[in-house]
N, C-alpha and C positions, 0 to 999 in steps of 0.2 A: 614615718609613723608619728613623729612627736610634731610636727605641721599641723595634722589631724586630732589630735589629741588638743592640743591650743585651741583649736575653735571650738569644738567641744565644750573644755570648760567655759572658755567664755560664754557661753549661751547657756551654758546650763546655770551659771553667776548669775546672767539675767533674767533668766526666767524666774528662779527663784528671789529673784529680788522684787519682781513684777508681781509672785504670789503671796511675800510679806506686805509688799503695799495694800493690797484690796482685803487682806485680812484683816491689815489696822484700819482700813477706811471703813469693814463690817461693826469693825469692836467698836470704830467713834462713833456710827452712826448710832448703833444699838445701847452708848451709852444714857441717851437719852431719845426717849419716843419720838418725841418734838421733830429729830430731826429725819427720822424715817416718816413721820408725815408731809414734811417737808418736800422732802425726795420722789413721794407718791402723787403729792399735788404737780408737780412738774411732769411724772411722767402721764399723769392723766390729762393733761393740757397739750402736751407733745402729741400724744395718740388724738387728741379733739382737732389740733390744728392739720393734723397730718389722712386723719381717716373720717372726721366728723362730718364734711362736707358731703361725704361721699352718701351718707346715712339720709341725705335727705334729698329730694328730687329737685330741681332746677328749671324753673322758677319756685320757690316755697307755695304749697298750699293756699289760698285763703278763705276766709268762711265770711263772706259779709253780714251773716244772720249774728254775727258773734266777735263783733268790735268793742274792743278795752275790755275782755270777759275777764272775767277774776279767777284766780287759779283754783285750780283744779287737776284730779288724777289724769285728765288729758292733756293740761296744759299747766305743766306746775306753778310757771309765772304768765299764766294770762296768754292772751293776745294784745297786738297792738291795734292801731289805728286801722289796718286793712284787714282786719282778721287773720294776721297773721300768729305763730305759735314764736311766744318770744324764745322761750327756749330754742327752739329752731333758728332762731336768729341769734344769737349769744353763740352755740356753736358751729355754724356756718359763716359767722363773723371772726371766729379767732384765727382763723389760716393768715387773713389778712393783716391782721394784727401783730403775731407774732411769729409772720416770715419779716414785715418789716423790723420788728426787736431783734429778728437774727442780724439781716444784714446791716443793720446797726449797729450791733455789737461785735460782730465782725470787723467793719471798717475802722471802726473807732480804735479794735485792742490791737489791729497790725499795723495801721497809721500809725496810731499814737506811741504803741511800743517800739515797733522799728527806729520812731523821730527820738525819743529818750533813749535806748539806749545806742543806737550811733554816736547822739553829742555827747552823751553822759561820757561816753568811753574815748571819743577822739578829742574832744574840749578842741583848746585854740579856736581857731576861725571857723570851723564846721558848727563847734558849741554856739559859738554865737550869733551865729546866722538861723542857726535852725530855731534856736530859743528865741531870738528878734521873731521872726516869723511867727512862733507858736503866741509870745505875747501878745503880736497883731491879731490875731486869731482871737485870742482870749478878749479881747476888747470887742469885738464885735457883738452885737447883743444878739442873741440868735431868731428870739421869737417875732420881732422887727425887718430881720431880714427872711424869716418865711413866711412872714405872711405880705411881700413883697416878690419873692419869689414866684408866690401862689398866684401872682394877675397874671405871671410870661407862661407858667407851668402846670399842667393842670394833674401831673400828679397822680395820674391812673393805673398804676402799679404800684404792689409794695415793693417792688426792686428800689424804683426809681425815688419811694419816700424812704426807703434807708440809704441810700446812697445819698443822699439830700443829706440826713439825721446824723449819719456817720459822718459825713466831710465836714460837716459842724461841731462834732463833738469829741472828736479825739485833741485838744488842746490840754485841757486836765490830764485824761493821760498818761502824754508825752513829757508832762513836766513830772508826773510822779515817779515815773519809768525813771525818769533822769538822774532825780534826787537818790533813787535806790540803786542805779548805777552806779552815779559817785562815791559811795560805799563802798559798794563791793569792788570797782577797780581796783580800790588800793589792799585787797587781801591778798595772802603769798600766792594761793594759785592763780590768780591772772598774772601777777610778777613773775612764776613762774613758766605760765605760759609764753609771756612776752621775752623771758630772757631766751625761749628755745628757739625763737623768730618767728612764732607761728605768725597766722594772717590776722588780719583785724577779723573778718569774717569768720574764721575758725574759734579766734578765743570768745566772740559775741553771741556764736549762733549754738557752740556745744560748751561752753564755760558758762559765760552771764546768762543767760536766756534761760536753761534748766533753774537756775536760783530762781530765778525771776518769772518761774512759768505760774504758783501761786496766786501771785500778788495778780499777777495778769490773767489769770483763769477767774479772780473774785473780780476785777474790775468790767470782763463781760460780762458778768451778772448781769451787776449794778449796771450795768450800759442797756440791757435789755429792760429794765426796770425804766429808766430816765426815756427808751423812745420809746413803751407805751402810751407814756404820760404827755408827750409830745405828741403823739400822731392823732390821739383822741383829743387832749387839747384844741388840738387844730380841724379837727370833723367837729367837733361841739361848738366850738364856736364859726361853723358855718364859711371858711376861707377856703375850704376845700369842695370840691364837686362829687356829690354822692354817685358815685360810677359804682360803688364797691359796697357792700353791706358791710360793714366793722360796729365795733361797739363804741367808737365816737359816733358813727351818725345815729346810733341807738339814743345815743341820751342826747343829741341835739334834738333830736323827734320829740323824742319824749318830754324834753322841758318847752321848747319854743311850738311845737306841734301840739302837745298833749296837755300841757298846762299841768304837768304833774306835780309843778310845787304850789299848783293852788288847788290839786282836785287829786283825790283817790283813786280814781278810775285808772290814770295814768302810772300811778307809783311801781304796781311790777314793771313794768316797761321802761322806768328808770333804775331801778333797784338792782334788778340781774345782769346789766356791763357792770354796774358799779361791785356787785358781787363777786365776778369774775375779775376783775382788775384786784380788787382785795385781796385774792384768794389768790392768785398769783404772785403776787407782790410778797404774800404770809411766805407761798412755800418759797421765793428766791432767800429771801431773808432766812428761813431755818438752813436753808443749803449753805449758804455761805459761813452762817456759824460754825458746821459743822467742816469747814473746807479751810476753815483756821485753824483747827483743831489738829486737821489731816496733817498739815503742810507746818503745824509748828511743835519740833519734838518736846521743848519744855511744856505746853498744853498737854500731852497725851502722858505726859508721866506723869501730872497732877492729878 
């Protein structure tokens, strides 16, 4: 009877600990507006990249009678160069865009967490091999080596440019994982973890790692944020093969196609990635304020 009665409470411990969490995550969001807009521009970009394609037929429309048109109730940002609806193309292009910020931000928080906090916790000769390593890493210029990449690779998935973006960019990181490691090692409960013999793996994966899931939940963000700005970089400046409609080859069109910083005709066609990238960028940034807030208790009692 009392076997049963133990797991019981335990689950019932966590449950309600799981429904004080999302209650203070309601209260901080609701503290401030900012950051439930925030939260709403993310999930309208999730549902654009996930169901938007779907909204539109394959290949896009085009009206040749109706090349660079100016906006309008049919076309809020114009047409471009084919007569196509730029809106149409803004989000039929963000799937591409930010499935590769996932797998970017993916690669990057389990590489780069895993490498910081293994050395951060075992130091000695694991610390310093893996830190050698991450420093070589960090020395390598990244835009240099993809656009070098780009002559062997041509890059026609976003699988295969976040895996690219992510194996490039978890050195950062790895070394913050580390630094925040070395901290908390030396607090009692890992000492007392480690006096009880547990496994390295046990005190890393259910001790450090919960500490350390915050800091590493805001660094995906920010990792989603750094491979937009890379993958469009790299379609605007033309190193990559437009296989794929994104909002880098939007504004490559638009500025070396369209001449849209010497002519008006072209400006919505530039204007609307660049507004979506903005608008994205706005709501990661109110999120992550708001996810400082969550994750730190002296913020929520001020």
């Amino acid at each position: 009877m009392s076997a049963t009665i133990v797991p019981e409470a335990e689950t019932g411990a966590a449950a309600a600990v799981r429904r004080n969490f999302w209650r203070g995550v309601w209260r901080v969001m609701r503290r401030k507006p900012s950051r439930m807009v925030g939260a709403v521009i993310l999930v309208v970009f999730a549902l654009m990249g996930i169901l938007g394609p779907m909204l539109y037929p394959d290949p896009l429309p085009r009206d040749t009678s109706a090349l660079y048109a100016p906006p309008s109730l049919r076309h809020p940002f114009g047409t471009d160069f084919e007569g196509t609806d730029v809106l149409a193309l803004v989000v039929t292009g963000s799937r591409y865009v930010l499935l590769t910020a996932l797998v970017t931000a993916a690669i990057t928080v389990v590489v780069g967490a895993g490498v910081g906090l293994f050395a951060g916790f075992r130091r000695g000769r694991w610390d310093t091999v893996l830190m050698r390593f991450t420093d070589m890493k960090l020395t390598i210029p990244g835009l240099p080596l993809l656009l070098v990449l780009s002559t062997v690779w041509k890059f026609t998935g976003a699988v295969e440019m976040g895996l690219v973006l992510g194996l490039l960019g978890w050195g950062g990181v790895a070394r913050a994982v580390r630094s925040q490691t070395l901290s908390l090692r030396e607090r009692g409960f890992i000492e007392a973890a480690r006096g009880l013999g547990l496994s390295t793996t046990h005190i890393v994966g259910r001790e450090l790692l919960p500490g350390m899931a915050p800091y590493i939940a805001m660094n995906a963000l920010i990792a989603v944020t750094g491979a937009v700005y890379a993958q469009v970089g790299l379609f605007f400046l033309g190193v990559l093969p437009f296989e794929a409609n994104n909002w880098g080859v939007m504004l490559n069109l638009a500025v070396f196609g369209g001449g849209a910083l010497t002519t008006t005709a072209a400006l919505p066609y530039l204007l609307a990635p660049l507004l979506a990238i903005l608008l994205l960028t706005l709501g990661i940034v109110l999120v992550v304020d708001a996810m400082d807030e969550i994750f730190n208790p002296r913020l929520r009692e001020e």
